[in-house]
C-alpha positions as CSV (number, residue, x, y, z in Angstrom):
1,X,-19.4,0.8,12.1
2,X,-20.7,4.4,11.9
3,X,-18.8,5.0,15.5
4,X,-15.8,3.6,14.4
5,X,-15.9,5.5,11.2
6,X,-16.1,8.9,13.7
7,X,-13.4,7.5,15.5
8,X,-11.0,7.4,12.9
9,X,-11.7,10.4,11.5
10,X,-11.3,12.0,15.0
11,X,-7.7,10.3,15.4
12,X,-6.5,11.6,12.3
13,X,-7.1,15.2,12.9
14,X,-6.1,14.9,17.0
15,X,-2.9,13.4,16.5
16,X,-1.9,17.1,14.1
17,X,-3.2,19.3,17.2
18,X,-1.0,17.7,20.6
19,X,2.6,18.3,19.4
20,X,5.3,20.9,20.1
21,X,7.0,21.9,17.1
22,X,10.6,22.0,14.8
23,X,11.7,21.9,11.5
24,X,11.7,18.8,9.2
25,X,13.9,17.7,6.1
26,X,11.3,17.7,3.7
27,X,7.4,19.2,3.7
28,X,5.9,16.7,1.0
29,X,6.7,13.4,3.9
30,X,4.1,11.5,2.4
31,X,6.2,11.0,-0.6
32,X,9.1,10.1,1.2
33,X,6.8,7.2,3.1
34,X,10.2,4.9,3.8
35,X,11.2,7.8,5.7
36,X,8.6,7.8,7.8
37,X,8.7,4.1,8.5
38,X,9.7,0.9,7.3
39,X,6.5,-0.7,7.8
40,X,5.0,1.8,4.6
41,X,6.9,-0.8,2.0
42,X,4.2,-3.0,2.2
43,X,1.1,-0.6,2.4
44,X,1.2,0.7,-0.9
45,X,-2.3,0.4,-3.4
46,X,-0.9,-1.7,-5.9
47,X,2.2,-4.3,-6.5
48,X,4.9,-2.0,-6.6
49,X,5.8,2.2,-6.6
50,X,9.1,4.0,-6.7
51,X,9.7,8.2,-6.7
52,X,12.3,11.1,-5.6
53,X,11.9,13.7,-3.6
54,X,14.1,17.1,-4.2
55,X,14.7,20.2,-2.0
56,X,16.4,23.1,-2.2
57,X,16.6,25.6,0.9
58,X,17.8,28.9,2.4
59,X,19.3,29.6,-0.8
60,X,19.5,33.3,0.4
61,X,22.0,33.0,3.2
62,X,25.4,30.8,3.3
63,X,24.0,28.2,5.3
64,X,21.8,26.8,2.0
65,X,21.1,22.8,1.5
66,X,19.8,20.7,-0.9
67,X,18.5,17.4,-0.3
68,X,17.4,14.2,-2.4
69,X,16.0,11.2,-2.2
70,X,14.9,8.3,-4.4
71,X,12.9,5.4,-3.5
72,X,11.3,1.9,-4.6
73,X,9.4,-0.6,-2.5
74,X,7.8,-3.4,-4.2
75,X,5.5,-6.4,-2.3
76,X,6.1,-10.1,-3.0
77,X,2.9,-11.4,-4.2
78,X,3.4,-15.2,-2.3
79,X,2.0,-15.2,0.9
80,X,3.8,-16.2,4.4
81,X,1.5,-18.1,6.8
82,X,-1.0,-15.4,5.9
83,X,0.8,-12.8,6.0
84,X,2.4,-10.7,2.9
85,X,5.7,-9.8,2.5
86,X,7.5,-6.6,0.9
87,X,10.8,-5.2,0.6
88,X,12.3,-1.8,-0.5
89,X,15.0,0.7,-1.0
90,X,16.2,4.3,-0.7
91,X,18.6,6.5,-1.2
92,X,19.3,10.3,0.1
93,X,22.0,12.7,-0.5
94,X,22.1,16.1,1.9
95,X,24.5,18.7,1.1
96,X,25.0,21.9,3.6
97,X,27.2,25.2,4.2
98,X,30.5,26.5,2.9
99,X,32.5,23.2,3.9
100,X,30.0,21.3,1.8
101,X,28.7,19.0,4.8
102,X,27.3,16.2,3.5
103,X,25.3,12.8,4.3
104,X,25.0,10.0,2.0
105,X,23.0,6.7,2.7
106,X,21.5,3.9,1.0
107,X,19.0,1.9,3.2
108,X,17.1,-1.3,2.6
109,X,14.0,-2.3,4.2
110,X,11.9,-5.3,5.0
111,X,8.1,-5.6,6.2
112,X,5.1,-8.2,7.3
113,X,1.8,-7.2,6.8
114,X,-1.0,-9.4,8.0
115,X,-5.1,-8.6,7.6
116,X,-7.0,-8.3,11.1
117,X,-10.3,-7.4,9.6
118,X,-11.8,-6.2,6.6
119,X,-10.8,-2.6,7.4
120,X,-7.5,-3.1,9.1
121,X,-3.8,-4.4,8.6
122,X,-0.9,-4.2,10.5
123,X,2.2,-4.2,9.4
124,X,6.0,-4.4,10.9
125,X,8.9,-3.2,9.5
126,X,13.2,-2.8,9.7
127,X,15.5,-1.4,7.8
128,X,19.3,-1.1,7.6
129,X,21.0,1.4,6.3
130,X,24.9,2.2,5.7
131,X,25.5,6.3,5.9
132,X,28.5,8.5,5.3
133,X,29.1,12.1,6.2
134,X,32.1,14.0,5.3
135,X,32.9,18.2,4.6
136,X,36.0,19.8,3.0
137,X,37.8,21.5,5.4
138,X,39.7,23.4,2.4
139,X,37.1,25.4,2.2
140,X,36.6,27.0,5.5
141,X,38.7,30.1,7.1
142,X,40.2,30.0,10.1
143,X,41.2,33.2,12.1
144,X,45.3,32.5,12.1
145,X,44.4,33.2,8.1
146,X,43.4,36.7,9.1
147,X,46.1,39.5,9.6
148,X,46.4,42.6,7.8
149,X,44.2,40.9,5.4
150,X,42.8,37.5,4.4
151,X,45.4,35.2,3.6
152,X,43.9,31.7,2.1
153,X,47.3,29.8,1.3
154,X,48.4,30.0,4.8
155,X,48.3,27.1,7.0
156,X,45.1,27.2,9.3
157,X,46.8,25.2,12.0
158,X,43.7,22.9,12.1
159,X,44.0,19.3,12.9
160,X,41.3,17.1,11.8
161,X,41.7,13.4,12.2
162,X,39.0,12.3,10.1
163,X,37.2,14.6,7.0
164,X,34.6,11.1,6.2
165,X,33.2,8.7,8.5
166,X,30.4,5.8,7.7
167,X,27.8,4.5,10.3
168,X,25.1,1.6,10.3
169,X,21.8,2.6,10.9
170,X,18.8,0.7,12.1
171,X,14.8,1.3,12.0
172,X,11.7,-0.4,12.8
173,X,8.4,0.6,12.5
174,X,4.7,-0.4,13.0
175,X,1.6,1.0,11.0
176,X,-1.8,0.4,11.2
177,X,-3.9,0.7,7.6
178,X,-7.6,1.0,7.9
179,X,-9.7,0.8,4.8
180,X,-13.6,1.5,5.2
181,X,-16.2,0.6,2.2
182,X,-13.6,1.8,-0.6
183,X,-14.2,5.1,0.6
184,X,-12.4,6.5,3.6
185,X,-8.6,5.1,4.1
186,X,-5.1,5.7,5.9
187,X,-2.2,5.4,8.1
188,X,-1.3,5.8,11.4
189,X,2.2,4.4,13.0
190,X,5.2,5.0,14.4
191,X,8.9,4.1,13.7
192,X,12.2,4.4,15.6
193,X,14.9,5.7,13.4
194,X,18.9,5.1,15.1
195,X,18.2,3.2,17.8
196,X,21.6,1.3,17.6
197,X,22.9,5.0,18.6
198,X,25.4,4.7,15.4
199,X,28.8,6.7,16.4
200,X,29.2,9.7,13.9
201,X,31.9,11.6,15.2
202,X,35.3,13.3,13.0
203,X,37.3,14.1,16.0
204,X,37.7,11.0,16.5
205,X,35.5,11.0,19.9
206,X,32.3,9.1,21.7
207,X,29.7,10.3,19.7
208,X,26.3,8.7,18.9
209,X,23.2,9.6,16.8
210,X,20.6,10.0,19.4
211,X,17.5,8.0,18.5
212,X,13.9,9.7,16.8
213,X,10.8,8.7,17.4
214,X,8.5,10.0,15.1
215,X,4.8,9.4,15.1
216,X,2.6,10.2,11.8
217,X,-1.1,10.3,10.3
218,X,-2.3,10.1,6.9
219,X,-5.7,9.9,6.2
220,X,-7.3,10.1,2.8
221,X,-11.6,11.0,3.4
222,X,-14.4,10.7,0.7
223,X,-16.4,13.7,0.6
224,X,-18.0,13.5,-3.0
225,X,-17.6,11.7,-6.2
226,X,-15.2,14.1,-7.5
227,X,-13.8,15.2,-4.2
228,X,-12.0,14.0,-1.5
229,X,-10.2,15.3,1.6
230,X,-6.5,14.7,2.5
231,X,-4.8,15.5,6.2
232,X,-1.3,14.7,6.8
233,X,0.6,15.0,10.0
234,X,4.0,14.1,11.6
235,X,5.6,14.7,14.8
236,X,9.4,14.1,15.5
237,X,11.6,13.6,19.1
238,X,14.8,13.9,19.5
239,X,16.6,14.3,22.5
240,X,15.6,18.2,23.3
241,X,14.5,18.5,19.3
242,X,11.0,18.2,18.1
243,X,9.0,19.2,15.1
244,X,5.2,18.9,14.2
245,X,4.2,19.5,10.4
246,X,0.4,19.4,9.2
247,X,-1.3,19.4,6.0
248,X,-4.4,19.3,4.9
249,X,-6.4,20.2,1.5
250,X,-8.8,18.9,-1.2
251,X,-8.0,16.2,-4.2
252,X,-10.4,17.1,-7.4
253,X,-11.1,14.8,-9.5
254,X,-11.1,15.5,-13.2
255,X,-11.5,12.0,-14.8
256,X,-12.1,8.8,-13.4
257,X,-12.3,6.9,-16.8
258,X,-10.0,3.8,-16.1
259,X,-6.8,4.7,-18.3
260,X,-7.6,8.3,-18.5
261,X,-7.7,9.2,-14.8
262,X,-7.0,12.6,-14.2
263,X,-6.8,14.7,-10.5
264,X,-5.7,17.2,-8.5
265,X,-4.9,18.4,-5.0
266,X,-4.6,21.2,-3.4
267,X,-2.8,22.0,0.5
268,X,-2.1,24.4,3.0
269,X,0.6,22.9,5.4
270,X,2.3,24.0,8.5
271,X,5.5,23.2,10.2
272,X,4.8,24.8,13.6
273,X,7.0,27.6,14.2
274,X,9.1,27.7,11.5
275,X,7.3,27.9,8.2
276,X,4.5,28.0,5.8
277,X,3.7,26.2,3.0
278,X,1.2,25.5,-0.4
279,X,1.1,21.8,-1.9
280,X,-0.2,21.2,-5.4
281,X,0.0,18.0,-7.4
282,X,-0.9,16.6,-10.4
283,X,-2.5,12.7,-10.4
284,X,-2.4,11.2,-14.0
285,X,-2.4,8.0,-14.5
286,X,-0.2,6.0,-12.6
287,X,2.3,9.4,-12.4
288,X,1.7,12.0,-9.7
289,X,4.0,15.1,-9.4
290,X,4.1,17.8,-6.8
291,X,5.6,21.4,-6.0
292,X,5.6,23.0,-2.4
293,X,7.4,26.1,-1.2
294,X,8.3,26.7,2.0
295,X,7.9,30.8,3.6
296,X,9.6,31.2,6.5
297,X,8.0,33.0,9.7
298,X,10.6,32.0,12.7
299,X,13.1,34.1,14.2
300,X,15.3,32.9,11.3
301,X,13.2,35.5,8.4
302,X,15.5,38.2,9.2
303,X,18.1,36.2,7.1
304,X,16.1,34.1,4.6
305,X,13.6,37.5,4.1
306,X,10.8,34.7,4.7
307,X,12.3,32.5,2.2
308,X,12.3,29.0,2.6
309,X,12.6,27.0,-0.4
310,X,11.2,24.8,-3.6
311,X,10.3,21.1,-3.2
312,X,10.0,18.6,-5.8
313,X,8.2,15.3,-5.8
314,X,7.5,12.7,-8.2
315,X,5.8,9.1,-7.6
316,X,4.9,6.1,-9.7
317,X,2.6,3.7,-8.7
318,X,2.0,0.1,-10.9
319,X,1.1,-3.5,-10.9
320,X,3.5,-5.7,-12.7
321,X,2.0,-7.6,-15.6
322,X,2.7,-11.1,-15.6
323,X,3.3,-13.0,-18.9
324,X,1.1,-15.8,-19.9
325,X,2.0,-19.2,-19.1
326,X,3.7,-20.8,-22.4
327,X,0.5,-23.5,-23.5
328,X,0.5,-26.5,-25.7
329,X,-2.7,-25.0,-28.0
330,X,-4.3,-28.4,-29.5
331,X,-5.6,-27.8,-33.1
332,X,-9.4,-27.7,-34.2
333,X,-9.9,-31.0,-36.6
């Protein structure tokens, strides 16, 4: 056990060390776990958990965004030949540049978990999403709108056949949960976002979303009885595109009374070759919240002055409570 205890632990931090690197949509990714697969509906440490995720970037330069996403996945308590069953939902709204670029989607997944061992379950996972992206073209200038000065009522000569299009989109997913002795636990999987190659196009041609892969790593290590240790990483391919982002830090523990639990954490994290960033969160109860700022440090810092942006996370995390069974209570003679 001991050598597949050193095993693990070696995995977790050599899958954050082999991977070129590129932005990513959100630093805190391990709140946004249906984005990183599917399959995370059903590993979750209690019955059910839902959260949102907020970002706000680049607000320094014209090309600023702001992102959201909310999320709830919940497991079904009956069992399926031995396996359990769990189901979820999420919804994200991204908003970018002067012609207010935008993608909305609502996706819904489904997953199978089944035990192999007392310290591992795998579980499999889809999802299917419907997505629409549209912009204002109203709000872009166009050169014919240039002559001895800038004219904004005259016609741009601009043709756009469509301003909104929708897409289905399709993900699966595997990951691998290992518990060990209460102490030491985590994720690693994959998932394969697009690969129906959804046609997102406003001109009206041949267009597809190229499929991601992305591979990811959370692990979650007990170092003390107040103190643990947390490493994240992701890695994302895309066609020519991909980005690596690793985090690690401590979680504190202030209170463990049952009821009264109180915690916190603290990271450094690293999207390689693009930014910085410090995590803190708050654990209280069955609440955590979060805060993360991004600095920038790419070529891109001569317009952001190293200014990336705020993140926001929140996350709840519950068992359902189950009402008594109505009983016939016979009297005491």
């Amino acid at each position: 056990m001991a050598k597949i205890q050193h095993f693990i632990i070696l995995l977790f931090i050599s899958l954050g060390t082999w991977c070129p690197a590129q932005d990513v949509h959100y630093s805190q990714y391990s709140f946004a776990p249906s984005l990183l697969s599917p399959a995370l509906s059903s590993n979750i440490p209690s019955e059910f958990q839902g959260g949102a995720i907020y970002r706000s970037q680049w607000a320094s330069v014209p090309v600023n965004y702001s992102s959201f996403m909310g999320y709830f996945d919940k497991k079904v308590l009956k069992s399926f030949a031995g396996n359990a069953l769990a189901y979820g939902v999420h919804f994200q709204y991204d908003k970018a540049g002067d012609a207010g670029m935008s993608l909305m989607k609502v996706q819904f997944n489904g997953a199978i978990s089944r035990p192999i061992n007392p310290f591992l379950s795998l579980s499999l996972g889809f999802g299917a999403g419907y997505g629409s992206r549209q912009f204002s073209p109203e709000k872009l200038s166009f050169g014919s709108q240039f002559t001895d000065q800038y004219r904004p009522n005259t016609t741009s000569g601009e043709i756009f056949k469509e301003t909104n299009v929708g897409f289905l989109d399709l993900t699966t997913g595997l990951d691998a949960h290992i518990q060990i002795k209460n102490k030491h636990h985590g994720n690693i999987g994959f998932s394969w976002s697009h690969f129906n190659q959804p046609k997102v196009s406003f001109l009206g041609s041949d267009v597809s979303l190229s499929p991601s892969l992305q591979l990811y790593a959370l692990g979650h290590l007990y170092l003390s009885e107040k103190t643990d240790a947390l490493i994240n990483t992701i890695y994302r391919h895309q066609e020519a595109y991909n980005e690596t982002v690793i985090s690690s830090g401590l979680k504190y523990y202030l209170n463990k009374e049952i009821n009264r639990n109180l915690a916190v954490s603290f990271l450094a994290g690293i999207r390689l070759g693009d930014a910085f960033f410090p995590e803190f969160h708050v654990y209280y109860k069955n609440w955590t919240g979060g805060l993360s700022y991004d600095v920038n440090h790419s070529d891109f810092k001569v317009a952001t002055a190293g200014k990336g942006g705020p993140e926001f996370s929140i996350r709840y995390i519950a068992n359902q409570i189950t009402p008594p069974k109505k009983v016939k209570i016979c009297p005491i003679f």
